[in-house]
C-alpha positions in Angstrom: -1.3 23.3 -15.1 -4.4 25.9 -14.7 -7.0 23.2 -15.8 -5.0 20.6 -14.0 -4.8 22.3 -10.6 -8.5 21.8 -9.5 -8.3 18.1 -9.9 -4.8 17.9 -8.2 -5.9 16.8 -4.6 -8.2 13.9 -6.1 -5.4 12.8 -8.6 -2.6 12.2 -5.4 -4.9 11.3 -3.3 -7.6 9.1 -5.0 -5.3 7.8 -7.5 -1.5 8.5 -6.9 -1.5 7.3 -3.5 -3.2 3.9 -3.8 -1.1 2.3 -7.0 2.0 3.4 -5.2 1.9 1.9 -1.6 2.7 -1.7 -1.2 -0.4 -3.6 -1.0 -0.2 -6.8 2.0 0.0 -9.1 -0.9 3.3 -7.0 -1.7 4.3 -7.7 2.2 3.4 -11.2 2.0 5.5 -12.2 -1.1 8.2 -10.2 0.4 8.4 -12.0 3.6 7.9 -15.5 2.1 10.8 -14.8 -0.4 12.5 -11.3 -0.2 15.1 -12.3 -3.0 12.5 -13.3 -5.6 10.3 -10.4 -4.5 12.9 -8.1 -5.4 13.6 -9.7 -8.5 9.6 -9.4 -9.6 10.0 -5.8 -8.7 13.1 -4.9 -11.0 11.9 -6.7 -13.7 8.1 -5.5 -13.2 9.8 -1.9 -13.4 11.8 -2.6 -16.4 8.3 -2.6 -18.6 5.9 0.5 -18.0 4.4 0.0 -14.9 1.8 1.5 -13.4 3.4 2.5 -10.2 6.5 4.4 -11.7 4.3 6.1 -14.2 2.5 7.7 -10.7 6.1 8.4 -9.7 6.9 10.3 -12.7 3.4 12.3 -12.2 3.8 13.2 -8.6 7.7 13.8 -9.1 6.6 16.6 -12.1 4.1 17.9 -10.4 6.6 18.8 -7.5 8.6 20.1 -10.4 6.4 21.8 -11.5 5.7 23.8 -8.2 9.1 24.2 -7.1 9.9 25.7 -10.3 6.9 28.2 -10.1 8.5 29.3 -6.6 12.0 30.2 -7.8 
């Protein structure tokens, strides 16, 4: 985490940030057809996507902290 923590702001906020919000093609599909959106998404998420892995990332990181805390 010491060689990590310099590049911490520019990994959430450069990287993290960007894959996880939902784009305006996102909002489009999901408007059109909600049902078959949501159906794209769970079975999008069932392979290794891109998005969760960011979850995971930012997720640990707060782990991470919080554990250094207690």
């Amino acid at each position: 985490m010491n060689i990590m923590e310099p590049y911490i702001d520019n990994l959430l906020f450069e990287t993290a940030v960007p894959i996880i919000l939902v784009t305006s093609h996102d909002l489009h599909d999901f408007k059109e057809e909600p049902i078959e959106f949501l159906r794209r998404q769970q079975d999008y998420e069932m392979k290794l996507s891109s998005s969760k892995a960011m979850i995971d990332l930012v997720d640990g990181l707060c782990g991470y902290k919080r554990t250094k805390k207690d």
